[in-house]
MARSE-902265 format. One line per 2 residues: number of its first residue (from 1); their letters; for each residue x, y, z of N, C-alpha, C, CB. Coordinates in Angstrom, 1 decimal, decimal comma. Glycine has a CB too. Layout:
// residues N
NUM = a = X/Y/Z/X/Y/Z/X/Y/Z/X/Y/Z ~ ...
// end
This chain:
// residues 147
1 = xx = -23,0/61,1/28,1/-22,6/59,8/28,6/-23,3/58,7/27,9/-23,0/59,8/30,1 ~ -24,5/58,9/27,3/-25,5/57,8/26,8/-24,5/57,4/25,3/-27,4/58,6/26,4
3 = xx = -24,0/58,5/24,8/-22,9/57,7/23,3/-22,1/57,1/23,4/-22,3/58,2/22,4 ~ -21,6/57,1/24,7/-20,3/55,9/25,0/-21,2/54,5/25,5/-18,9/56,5/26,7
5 = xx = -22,3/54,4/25,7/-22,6/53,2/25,7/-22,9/52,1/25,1/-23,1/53,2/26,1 ~ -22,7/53,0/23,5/-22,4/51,7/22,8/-21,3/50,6/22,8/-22,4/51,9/21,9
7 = xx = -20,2/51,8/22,3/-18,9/50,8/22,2/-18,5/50,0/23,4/-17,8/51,6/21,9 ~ -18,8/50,4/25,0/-18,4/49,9/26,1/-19,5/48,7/26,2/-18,3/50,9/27,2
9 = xx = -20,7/48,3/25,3/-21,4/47,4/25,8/-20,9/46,8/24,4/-22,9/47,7/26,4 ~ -20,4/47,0/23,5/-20,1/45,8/22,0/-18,4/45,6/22,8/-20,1/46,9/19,5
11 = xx = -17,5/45,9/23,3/-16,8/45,5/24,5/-16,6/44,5/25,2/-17,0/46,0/25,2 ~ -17,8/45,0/25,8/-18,5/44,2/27,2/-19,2/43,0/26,2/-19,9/45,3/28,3
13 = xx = -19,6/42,7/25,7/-20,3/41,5/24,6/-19,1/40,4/23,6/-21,4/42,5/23,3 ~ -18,0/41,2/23,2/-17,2/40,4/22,3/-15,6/40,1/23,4/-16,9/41,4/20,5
15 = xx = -15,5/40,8/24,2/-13,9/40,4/25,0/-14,4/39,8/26,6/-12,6/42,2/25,2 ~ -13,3/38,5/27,0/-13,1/38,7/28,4/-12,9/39,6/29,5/-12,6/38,4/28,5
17 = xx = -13,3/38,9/30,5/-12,8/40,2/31,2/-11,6/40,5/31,6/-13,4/40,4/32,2 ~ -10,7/39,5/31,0/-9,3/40,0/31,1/-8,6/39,2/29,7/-8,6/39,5/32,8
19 = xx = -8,6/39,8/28,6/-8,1/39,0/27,5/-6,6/39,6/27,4/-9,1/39,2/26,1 ~ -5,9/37,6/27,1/-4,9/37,6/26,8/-4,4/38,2/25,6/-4,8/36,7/26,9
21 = xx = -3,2/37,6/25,1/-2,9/37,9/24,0/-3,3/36,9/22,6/-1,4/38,1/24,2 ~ -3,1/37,6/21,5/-3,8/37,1/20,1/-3,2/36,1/20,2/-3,7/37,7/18,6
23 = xx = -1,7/35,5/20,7/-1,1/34,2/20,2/-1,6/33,0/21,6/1,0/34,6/20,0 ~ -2,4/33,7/22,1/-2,7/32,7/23,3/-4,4/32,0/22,8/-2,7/33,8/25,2
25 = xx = -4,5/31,6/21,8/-6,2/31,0/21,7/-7,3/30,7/22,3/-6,3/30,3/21,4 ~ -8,4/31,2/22,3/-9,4/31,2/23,1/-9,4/32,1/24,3/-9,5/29,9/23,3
27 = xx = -8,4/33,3/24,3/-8,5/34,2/25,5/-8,8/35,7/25,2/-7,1/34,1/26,3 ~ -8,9/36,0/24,3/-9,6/37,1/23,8/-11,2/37,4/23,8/-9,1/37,1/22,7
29 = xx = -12,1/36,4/23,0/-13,0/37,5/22,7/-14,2/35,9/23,5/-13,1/38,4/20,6 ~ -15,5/36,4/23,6/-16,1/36,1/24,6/-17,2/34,5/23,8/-16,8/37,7/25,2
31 = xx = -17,2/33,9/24,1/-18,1/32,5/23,5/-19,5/33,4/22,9/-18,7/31,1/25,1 ~ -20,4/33,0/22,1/-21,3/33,7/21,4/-21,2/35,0/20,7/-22,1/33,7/22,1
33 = xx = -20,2/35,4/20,9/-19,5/37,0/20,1/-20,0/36,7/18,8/-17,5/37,3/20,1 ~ -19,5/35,6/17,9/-19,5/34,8/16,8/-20,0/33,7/16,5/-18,6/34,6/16,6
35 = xx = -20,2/33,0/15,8/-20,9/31,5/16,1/-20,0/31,3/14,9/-22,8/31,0/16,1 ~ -19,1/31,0/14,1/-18,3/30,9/13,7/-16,8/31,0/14,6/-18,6/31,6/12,7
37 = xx = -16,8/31,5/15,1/-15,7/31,9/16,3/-16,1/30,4/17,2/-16,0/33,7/17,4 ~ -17,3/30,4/17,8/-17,9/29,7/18,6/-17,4/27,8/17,9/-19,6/30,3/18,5
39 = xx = -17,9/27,7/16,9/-17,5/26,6/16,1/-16,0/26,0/16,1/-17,8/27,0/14,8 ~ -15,1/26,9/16,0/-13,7/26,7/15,7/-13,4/26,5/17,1/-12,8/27,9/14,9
41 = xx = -13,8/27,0/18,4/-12,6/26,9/19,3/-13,8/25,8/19,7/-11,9/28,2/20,4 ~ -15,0/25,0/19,6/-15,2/24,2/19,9/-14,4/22,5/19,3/-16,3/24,6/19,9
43 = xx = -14,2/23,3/18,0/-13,4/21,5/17,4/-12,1/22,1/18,1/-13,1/21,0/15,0 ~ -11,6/23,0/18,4/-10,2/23,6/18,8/-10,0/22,4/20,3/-10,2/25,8/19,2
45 = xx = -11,0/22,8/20,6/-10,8/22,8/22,3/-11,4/21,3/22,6/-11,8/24,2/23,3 ~ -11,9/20,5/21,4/-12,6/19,5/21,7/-11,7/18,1/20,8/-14,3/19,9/21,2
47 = xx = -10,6/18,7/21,0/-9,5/18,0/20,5/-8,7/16,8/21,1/-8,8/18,8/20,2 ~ -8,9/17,6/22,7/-8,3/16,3/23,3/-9,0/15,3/23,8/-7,6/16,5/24,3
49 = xx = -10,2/15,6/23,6/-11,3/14,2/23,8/-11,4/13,5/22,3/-13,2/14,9/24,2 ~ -10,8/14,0/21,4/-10,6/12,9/20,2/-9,3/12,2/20,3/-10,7/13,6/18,8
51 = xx = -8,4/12,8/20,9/-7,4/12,0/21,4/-7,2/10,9/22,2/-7,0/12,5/21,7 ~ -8,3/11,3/23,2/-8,5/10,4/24,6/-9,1/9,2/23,9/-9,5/11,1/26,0
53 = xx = -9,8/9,2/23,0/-11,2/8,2/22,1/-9,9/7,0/21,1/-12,5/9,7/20,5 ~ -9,3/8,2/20,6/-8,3/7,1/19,8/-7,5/6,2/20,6/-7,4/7,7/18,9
55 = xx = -6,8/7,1/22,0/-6,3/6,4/23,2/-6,8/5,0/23,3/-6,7/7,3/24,5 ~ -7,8/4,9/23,3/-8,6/4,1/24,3/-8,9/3,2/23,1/-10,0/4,9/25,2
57 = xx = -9,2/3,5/21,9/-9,4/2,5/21,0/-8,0/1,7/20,8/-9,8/3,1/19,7 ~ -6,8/2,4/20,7/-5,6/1,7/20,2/-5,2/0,5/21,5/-4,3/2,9/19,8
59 = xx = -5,6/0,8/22,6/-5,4/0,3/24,1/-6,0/-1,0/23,5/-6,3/1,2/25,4 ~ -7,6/-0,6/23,7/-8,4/-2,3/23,7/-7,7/-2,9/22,2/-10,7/-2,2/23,5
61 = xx = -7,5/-2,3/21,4/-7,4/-3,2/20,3/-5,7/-4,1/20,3/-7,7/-2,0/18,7 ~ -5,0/-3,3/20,8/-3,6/-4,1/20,9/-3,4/-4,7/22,2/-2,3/-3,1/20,7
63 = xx = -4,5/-4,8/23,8/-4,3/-4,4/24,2/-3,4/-4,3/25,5/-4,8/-4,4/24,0 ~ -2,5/-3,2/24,8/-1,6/-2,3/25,6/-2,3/-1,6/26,4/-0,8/-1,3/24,9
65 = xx = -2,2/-1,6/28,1/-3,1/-0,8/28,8/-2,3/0,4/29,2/-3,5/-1,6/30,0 ~ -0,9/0,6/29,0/-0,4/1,2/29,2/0,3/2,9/28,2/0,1/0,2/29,6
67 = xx = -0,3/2,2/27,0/-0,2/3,0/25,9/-0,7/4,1/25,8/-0,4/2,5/24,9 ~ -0,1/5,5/25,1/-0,5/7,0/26,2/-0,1/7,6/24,5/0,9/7,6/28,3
69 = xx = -0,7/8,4/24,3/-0,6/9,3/23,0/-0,1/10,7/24,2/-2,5/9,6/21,7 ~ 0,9/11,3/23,9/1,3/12,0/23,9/1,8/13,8/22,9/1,8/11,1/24,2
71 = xx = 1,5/14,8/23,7/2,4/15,4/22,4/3,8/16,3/22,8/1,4/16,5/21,5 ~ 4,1/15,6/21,8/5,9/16,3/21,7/5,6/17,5/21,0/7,2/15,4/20,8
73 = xx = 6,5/18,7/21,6/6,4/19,7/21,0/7,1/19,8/19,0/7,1/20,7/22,2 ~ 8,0/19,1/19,2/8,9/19,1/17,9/7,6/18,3/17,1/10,7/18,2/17,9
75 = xx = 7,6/16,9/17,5/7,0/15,8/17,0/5,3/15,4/16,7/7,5/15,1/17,8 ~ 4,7/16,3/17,1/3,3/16,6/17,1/3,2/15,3/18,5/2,3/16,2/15,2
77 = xx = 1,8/14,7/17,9/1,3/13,6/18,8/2,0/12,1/18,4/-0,4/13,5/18,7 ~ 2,2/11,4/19,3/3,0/9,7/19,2/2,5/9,0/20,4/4,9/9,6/19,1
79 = xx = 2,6/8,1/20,1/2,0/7,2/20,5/2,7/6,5/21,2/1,5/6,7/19,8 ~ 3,1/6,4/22,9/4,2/5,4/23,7/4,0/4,5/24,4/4,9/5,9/24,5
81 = xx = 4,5/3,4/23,6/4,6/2,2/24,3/5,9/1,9/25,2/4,6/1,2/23,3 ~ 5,7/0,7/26,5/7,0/0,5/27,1/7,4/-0,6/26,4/7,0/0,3/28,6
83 = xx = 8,9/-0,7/26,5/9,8/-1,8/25,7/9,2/-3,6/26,0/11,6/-1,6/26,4 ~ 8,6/-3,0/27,6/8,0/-4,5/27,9/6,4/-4,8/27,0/7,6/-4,5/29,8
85 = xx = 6,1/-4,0/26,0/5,0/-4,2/25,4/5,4/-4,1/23,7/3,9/-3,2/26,0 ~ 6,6/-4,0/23,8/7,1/-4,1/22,3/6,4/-5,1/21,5/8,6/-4,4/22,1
87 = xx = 6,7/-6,0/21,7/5,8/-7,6/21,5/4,5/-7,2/20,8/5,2/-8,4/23,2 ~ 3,4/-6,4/21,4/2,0/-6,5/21,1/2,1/-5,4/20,2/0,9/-6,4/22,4
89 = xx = 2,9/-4,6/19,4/2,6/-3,6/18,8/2,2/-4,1/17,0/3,9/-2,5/19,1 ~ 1,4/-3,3/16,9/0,9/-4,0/15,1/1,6/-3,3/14,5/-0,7/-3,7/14,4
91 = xx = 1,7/-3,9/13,3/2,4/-3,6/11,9/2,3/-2,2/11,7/1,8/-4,5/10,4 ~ 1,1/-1,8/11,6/0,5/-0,7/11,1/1,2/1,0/12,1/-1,4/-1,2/11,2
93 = xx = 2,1/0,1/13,2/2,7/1,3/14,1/3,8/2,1/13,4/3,3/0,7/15,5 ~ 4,2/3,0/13,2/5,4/3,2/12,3/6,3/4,3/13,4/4,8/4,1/10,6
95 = xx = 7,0/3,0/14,0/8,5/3,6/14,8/8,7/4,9/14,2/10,0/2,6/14,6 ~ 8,4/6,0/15,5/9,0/7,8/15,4/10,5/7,9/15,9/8,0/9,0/16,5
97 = xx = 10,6/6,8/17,3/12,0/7,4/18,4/12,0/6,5/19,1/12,0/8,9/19,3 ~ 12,8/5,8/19,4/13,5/5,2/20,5/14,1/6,1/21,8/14,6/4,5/19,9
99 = xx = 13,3/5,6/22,8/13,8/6,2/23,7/14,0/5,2/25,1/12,9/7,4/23,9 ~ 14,8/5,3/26,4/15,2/4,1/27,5/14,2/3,2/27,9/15,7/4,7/28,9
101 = xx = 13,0/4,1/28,4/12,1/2,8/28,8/11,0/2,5/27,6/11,2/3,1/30,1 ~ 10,7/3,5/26,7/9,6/3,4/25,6/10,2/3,7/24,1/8,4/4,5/25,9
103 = xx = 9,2/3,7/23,5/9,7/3,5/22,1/7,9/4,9/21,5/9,9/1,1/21,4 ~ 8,1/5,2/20,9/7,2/6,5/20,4/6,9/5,9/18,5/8,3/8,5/20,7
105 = xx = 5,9/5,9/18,6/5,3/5,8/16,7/4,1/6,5/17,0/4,9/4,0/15,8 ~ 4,2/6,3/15,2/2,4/7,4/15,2/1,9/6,6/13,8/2,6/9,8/14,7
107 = xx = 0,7/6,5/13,5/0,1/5,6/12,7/-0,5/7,3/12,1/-1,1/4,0/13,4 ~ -1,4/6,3/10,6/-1,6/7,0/9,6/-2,9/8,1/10,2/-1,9/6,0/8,4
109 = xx = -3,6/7,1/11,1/-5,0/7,9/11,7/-4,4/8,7/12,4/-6,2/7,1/12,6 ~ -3,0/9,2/13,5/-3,0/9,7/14,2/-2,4/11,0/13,6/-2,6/9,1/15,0
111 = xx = -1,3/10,6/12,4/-1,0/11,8/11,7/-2,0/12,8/11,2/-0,3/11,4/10,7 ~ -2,9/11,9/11,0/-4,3/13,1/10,0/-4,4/13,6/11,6/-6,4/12,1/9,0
113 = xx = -5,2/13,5/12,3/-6,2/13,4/13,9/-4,3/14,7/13,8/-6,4/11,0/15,5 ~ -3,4/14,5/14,0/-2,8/15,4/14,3/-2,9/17,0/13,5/-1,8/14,8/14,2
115 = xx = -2,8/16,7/12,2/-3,1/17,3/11,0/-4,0/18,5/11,0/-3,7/16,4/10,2 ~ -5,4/17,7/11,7/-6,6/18,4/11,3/-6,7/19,4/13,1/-8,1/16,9/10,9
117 = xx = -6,3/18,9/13,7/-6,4/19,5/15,2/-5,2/21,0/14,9/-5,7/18,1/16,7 ~ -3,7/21,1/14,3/-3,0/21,6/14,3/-3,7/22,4/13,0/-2,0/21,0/14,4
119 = xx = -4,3/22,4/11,7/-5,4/23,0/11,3/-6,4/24,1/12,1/-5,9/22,0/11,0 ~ -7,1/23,4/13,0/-8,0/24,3/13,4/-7,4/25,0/14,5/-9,3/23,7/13,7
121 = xx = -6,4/24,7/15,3/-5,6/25,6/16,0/-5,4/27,2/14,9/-4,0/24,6/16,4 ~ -4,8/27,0/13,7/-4,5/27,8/12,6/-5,3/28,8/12,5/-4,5/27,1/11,4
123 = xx = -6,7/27,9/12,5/-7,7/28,8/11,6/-8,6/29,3/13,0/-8,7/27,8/10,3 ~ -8,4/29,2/14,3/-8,8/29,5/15,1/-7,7/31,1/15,1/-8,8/28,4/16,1
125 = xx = -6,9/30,6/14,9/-5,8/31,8/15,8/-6,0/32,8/14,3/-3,6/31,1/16,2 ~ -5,8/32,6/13,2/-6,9/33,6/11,9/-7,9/33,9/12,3/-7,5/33,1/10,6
127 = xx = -8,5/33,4/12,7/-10,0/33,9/12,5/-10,2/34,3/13,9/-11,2/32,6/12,0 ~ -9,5/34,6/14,6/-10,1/35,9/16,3/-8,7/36,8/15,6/-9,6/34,9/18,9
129 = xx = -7,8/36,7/14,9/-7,4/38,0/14,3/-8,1/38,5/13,5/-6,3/38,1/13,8 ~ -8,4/37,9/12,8/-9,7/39,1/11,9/-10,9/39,8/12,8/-10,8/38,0/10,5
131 = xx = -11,2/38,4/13,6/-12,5/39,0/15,0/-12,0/40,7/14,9/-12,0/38,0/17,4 ~ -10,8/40,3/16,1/-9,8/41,9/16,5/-9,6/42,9/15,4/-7,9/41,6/17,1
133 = xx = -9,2/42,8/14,4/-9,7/43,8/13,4/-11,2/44,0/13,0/-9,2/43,5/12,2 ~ -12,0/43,4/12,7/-13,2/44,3/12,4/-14,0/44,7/14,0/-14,4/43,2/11,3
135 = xx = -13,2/44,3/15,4/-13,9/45,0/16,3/-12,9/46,2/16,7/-14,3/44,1/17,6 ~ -11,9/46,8/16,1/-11,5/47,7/16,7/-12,1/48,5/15,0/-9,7/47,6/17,3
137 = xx = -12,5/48,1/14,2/-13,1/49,1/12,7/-14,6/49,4/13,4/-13,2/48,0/10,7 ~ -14,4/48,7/13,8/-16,2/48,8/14,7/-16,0/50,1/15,6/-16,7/47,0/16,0
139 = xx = -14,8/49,8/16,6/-14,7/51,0/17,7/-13,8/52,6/17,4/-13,8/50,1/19,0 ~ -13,7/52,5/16,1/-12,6/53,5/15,5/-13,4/54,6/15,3/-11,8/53,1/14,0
141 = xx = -14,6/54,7/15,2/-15,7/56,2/15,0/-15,6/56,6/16,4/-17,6/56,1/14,4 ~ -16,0/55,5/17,4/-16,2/55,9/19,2/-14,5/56,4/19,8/-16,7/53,9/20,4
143 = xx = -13,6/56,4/19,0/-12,4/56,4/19,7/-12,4/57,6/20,9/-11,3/56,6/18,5 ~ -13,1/58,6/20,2/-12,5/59,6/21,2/-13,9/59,5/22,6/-12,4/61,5/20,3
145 = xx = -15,0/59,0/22,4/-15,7/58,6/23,2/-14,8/57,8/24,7/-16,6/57,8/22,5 ~ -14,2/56,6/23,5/-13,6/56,1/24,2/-12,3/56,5/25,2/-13,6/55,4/23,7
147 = x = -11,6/57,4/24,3/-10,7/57,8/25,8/-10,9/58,7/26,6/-9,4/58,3/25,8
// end
C-alpha cells in the first residue's frame, strides 16, 4: 500500500478535485503545482481588471459615463458607445459596427490589451498541456499501482 502513495499524493498536489477539460483553462491542475503555470493564469485571469482600468480611463477622459468595453465573440473586445454620445467620441476611436442604439470601435491600445490577453489565454492553454503530459510521464511507471 505504501508505493501507491506516491503517485496518489503528486495527484492530490497538481489536479483539482474535480478537473475539467484541457480546453476549459484554469480547471485542471491545482495553483502552486507550477509557478510558471501559476504566472500565466494569473496575467490570464487578471485580464479583466485591465479591462475594467482602461474602461474607466476612456470614461473620465471622453467623458462618456456610459461607455462599456465589451467582448464579442467574432470581434475580440470594442468599445460601445450610445448614438446619444456619438458627439463626445475622439478621433483616435476607429468605428468597428454600427448597431440600433450604439455604435462599437476599438482604438490602437485596446487592440494590443486585446492581443496580449488572447496571447496568454494561448500560452496558458500550451502550457497546462504540456503540465498533463509530463504528469501522466511522471505517473506512467505507477500505472499498474495505479489501477
Amino acid at each position: 500500500m505504501l508505493a501507491a502513495t506516491a503517485p496518489l499524493k503528486l495527484l492530490e498536489d497538481a489536479l483539482v478535485a474535480e478537473p475539467q477539460s484541457l480546453d476549459t483553462p484554469c480547471s485542471v491542475f491545482l495553483r502552486g503545482y507550477s509557478s510558471e503555470y501559476d504566472r500565466l493564469v494569473e496575467f490570464a485571469t487578471g485580464s479583466q481588471e485591465k479591462i475594467d482600468h482602461y474602461e474607466a480611463k476612456l470614461r473620465q477622459m471622453t467623458g462618456i459615463s456610459s461607455l462599456k468595453i465589451r467582448n464579442h465573440k467574432n470581434f475580440g473586445l470594442l468599445i460601445e458607445v450610445t448614438k446619444a454620445n456619438l458627439s463626445k467620441v475622439p478621433d483616435f476611436f476607429i468605428r468597428g459596427q454600427t448597431m440600433v442604439n450604439n455604435e462599437r470601435f476599438v482604438t490602437s491600445e485596446l487592440e494590443e490589451l486585446t492581443s496580449c490577453i488572447s496571447q496568454a489565454m494561448e500560452n496558458l492553454g500550451r502550457f497546462e498541456s504540456e503540465l498533463y503530459v509530463q504528469l501522466v510521464e511522471k505517473l506512467a511507471s505507477d500505472r499498474v499501482v495505479l489501477q
